[in-house]
KELOTOR-720770 format. One record per residue: x, z, y of N, C-alpha, C in turn; residue in three letters. Coordinates in steps of 0.02 Angstrom, whole numbers, plus 50000, padded with zeros to 5 digits. Each point is the difference from the previous one (the first is absolute). Example, Ala and Ser with C-alpha at 12.3 -4.5 7.8 and 13.67 -1.06 7.14 Angstrom:
BEGIN
506605039049716499555000050059500455000050060ALA 499824996450053500425000350059499615003750055SER 
//
This chain:
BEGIN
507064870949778499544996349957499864993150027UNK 499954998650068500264995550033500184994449975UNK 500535001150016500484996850005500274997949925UNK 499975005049966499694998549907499704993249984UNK 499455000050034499494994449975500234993850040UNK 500295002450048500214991350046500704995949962UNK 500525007249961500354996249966499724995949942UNK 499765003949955499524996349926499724994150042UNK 499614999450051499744992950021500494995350009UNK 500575002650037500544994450005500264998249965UNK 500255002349942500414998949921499434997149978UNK 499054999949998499764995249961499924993850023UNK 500244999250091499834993050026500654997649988UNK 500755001849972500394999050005500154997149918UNK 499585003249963499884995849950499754994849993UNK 499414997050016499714995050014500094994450037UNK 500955000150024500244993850021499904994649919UNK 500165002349948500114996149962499394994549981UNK 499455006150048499464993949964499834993650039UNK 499914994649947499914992550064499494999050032UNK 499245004649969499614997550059499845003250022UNK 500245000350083500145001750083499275003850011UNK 499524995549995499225002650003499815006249957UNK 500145001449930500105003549960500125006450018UNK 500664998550039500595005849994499825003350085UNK 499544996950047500035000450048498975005749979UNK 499774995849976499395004149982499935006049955UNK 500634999949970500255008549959500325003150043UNK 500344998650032500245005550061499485002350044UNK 499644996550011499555002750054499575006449956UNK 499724997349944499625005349962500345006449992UNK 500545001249986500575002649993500085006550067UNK 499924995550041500075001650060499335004650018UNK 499414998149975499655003350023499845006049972UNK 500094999949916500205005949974500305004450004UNK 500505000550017500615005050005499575001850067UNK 499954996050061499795005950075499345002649969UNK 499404997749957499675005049974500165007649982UNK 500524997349952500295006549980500295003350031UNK 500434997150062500335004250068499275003250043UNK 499764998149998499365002650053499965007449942UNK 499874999949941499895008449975500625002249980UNK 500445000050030500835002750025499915002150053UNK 499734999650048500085001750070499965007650009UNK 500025003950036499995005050012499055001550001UNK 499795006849992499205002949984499835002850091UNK 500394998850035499895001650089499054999449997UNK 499844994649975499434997750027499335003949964UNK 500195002449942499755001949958499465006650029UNK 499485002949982499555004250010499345002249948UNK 500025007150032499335001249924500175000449945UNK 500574999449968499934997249935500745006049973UNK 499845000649951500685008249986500434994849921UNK 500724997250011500344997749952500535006249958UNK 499914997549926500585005449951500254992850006UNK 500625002650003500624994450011499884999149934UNK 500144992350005500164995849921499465000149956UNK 499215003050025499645000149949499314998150020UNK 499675001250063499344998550026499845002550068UNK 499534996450021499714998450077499255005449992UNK 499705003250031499475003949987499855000250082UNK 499345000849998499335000350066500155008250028UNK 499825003749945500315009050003500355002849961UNK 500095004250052500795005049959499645003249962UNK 499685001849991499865004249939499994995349907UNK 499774992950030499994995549940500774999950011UNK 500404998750032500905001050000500195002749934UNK 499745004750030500335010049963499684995849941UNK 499365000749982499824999749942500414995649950UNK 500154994050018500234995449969500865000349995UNK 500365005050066500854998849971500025005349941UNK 500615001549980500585004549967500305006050030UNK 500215004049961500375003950016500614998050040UNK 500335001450051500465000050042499924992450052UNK 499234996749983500004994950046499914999450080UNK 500414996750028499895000750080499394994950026UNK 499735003350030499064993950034500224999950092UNK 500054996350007500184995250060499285000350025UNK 499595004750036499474998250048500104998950058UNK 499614993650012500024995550059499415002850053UNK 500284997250069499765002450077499304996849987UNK 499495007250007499424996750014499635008649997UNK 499335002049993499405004949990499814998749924UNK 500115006949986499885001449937499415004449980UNK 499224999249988499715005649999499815002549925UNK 500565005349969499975002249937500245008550006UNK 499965000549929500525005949990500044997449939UNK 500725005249993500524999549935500205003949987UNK 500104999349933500235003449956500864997849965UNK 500475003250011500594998649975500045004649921UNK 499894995449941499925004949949500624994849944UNK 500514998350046500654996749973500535000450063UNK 500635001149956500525000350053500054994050031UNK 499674997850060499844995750030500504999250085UNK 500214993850017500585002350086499224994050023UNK 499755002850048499424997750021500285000050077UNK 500094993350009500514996950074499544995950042UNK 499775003350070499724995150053500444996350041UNK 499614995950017500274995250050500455005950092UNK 499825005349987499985004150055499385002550025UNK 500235007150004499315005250038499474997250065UNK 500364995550028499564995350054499634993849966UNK 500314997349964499554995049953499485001049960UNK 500225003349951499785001749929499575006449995UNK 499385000250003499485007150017499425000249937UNK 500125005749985499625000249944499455007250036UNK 499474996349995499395004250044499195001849976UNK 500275005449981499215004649958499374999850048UNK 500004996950024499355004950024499254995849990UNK 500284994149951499414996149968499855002549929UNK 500235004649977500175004649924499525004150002UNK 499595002949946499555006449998500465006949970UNK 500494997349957500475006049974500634999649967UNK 500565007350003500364999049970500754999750080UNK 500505001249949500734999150067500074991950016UNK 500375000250055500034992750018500684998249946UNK 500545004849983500314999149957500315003649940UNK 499625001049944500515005749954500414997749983UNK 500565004149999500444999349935500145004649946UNK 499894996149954499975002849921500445001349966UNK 500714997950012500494995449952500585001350051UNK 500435004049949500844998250054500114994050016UNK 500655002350051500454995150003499594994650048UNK 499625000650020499524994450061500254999550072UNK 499924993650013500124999550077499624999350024UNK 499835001350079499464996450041500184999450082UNK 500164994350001500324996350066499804996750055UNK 499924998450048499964997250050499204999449996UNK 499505003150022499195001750014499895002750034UNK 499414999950044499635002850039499415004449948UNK 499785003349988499425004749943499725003650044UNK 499304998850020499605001650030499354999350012UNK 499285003550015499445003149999499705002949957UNK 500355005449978499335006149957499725003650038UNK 500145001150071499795006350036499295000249975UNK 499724994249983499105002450001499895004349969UNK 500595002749934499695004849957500255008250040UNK 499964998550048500405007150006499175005850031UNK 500105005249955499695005450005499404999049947UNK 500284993649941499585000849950500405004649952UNK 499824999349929500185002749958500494994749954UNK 500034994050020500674995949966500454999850062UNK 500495001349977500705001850067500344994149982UNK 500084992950031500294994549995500725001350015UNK 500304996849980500904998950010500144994550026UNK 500444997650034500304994050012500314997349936UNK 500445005449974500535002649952499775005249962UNK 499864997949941500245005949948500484998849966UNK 500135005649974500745000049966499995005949946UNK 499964996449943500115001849928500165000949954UNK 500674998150005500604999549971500834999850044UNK 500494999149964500705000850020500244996750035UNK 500534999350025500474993950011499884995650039UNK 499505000250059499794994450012500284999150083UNK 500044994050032500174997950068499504997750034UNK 499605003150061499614997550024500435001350092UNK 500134991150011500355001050046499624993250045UNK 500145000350071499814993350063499315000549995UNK 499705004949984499124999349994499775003750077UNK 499344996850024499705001450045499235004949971UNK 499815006149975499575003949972499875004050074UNK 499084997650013499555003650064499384998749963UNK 499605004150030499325000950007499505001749941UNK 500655006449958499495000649937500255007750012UNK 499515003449933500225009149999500635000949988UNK 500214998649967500735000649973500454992849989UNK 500645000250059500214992849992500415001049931UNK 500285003949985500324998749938500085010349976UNK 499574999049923500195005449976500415000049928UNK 500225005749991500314997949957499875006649934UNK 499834999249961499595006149936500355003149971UNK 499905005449973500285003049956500574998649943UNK 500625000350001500575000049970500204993049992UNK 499724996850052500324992750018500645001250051UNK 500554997949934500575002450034500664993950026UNK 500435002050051500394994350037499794992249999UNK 499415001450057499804995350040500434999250056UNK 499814993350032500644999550057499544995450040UNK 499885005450054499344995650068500404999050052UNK 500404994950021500434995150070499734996450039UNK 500164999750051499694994950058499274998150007UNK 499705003449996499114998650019499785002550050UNK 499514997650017499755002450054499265003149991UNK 499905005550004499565005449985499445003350033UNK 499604997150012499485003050086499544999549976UNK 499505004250052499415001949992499664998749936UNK 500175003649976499825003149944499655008349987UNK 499485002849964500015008850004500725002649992UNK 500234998749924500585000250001500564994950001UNK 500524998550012500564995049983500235000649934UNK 500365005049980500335000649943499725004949965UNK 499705002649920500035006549983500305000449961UNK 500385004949965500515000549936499615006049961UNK 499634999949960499725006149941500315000749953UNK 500305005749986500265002049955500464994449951UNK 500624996750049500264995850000500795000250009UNK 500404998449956500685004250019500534991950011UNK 500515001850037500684995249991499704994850031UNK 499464998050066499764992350026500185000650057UNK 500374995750040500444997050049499574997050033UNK 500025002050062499514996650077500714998850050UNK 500164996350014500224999150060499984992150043UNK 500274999150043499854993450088499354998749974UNK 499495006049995499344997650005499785002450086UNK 499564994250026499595002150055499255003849984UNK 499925006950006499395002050002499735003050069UNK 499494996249999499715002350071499035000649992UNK 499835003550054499244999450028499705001049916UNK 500205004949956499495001249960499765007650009UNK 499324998649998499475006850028500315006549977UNK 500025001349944500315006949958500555001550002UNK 500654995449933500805001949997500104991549990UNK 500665000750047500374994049970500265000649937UNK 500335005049971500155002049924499845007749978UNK 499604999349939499935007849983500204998549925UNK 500435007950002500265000449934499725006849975UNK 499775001349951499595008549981499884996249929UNK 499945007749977499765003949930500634995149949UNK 500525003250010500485002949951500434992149976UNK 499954996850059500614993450009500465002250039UNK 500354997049958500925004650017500354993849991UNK 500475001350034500784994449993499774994850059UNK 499534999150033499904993950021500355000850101UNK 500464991650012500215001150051499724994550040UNK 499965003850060499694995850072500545000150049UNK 500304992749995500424998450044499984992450055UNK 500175003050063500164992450038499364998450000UNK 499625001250016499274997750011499635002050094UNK 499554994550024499915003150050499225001949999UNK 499905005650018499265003350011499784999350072UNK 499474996750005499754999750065499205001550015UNK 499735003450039499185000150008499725004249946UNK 500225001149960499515004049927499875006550049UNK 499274999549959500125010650005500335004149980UNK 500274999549937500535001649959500474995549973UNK 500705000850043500444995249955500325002649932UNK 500085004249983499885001749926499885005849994UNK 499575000549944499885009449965500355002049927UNK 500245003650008500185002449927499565006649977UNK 499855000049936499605004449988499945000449948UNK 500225010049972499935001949923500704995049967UNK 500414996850036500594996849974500795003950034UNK 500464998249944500515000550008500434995149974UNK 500695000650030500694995049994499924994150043UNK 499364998850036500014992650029500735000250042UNK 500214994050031500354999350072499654994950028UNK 499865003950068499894993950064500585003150063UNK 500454992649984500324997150047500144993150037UNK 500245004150054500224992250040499284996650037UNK 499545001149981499604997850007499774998750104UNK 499614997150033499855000250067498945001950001UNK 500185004450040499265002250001499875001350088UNK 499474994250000499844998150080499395001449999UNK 499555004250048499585001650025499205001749950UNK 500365003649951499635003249953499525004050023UNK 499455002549996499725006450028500215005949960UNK 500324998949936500485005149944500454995149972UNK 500655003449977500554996250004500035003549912UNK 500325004649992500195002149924499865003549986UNK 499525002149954499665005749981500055001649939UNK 500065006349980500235003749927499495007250010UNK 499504996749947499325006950000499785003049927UNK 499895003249970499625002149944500524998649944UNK 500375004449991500615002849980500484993249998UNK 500274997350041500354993950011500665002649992UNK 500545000349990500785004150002500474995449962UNK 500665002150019500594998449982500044989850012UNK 499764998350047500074992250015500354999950043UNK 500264994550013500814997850046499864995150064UNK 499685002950041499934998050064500455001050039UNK 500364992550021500585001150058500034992550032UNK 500564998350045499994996550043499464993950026UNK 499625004249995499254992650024499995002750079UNK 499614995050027500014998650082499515000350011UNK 499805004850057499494998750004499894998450107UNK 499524997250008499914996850066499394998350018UNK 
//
């Protein structure tokens, strides 16, 4: 884009040999000149940018939630490195992209209610965040989420989810979800799957959450736990009242319980995980 605008400047000073007066032609170039690097200055790359959550090609917003509100169906929102204190609601197939889990923190614990994030609506992304402080509600009667999850299809991957009851649950017949690369701690629970079939966990880090790093019970089936490492939980996963899961491959380090299958749990495919 560049390099775009420096040609158009040169082809218009290159026009303006023809004109005779020098003063003229010398005081339109300059103007010229100063325009176009205007316009190069909002070309530049958004590095500097903060606070502020962009839908490509359409608007600049203070919060993501005014984002959401304002894109489309299948629009991608570009949130920029900074503290975010909201919750949201994803109630459009929305790819909701941070700057990175070390930058970009979206942090409840200035909120009176509600998940730090639902989703409503297939087909959603949610990328590169830190999502964290509900713990305050814990041992009330509203059970905060980092993550809820309410629908299909969705990718929630590079996220950093601590310090709430549940870092990411996922509800009833919300089916092939796909949870990658996050990092998962102290939390009551890390992951729960309810009655939830066909959703994909794996190179997630779960560690140091009080209860289970993942519990799967009451009659979610199909779902596989792979390549993931469990560390510190009391429970690195429970299965329970479920069948067909697989957990494999998985690494499970210094659990005080490693895999547990209780209250009619059967026919799941537990094999080559490590444990140390």
């Amino acid at each position: 884009m560049k390099n775009k605008f420096l040609r158009h400047f040169s082809l218009i000073c290159l026009c303006l040999k023809e004109e005779n007066n020098m003063k003229e032609k010398i005081t339109l170039c300059i103007m010229l000149l100063i325009f176009f690097s205007m316009l190069l200055a909002g070309c530049m790359d958004n590095s500097s940018l903060s606070n502020c959550a962009v839908i490509e090609g359409k608007g600049t917003y203070l919060k993501i939630q005014d984002a959401i509100d304002a894109a489309s169906e299948g629009d991608t929102i570009h949130v920029y490195m900074g503290t975010y204190y909201e919750s949201i609601i994803l109630n459009k197939s929305i790819h909701l992209i941070g700057d990175g889990k070390d930058k970009t923190i979206i942090d409840y614990h200035k909120n009176d209610s509600g998940n730090i994030i639902a989703i409503n609506k297939d087909q959603c992304t949610i990328k590169g965040f830190t999502i964290t402080n509900s713990m305050k509600k814990f041992g009330s009667t509203q059970f905060i989420r980092g993550i809820e999850i309410d629908s299909a299809n969705n990718l929630i991957s590079d996220n950093s989810i601590s310090n709430t009851i549940f870092g990411i649950q996922i509800l009833p017949y919300s089916r092939n979800n796909t949870i990658s690369g996050n990092m998962i701690f102290n939390n009551q629970d890390g992951i729960e799957i309810w009655q939830s079939s066909y959703n994909k966990l794996s190179s997630n880090n779960i560690s140091l959450n009080s209860q289970f790093g993942v519990v799967i019970f009451e009659e979610a089936e199909y779902n596989v736990i792979s390549s993931n490492t469990f560390s510190n939980n009391d429970e690195a996963v429970r299965l329970k009242d479920v069948q067909y899961n697989t957990i494999r491959r998985n690494v499970l380090i210094n659990n005080t319980k490693d895999i547990i299958q209780c209250c009619g749990a059967k026919n799941n495919n537990i094999y080559e995980n490590t444990y140390e």
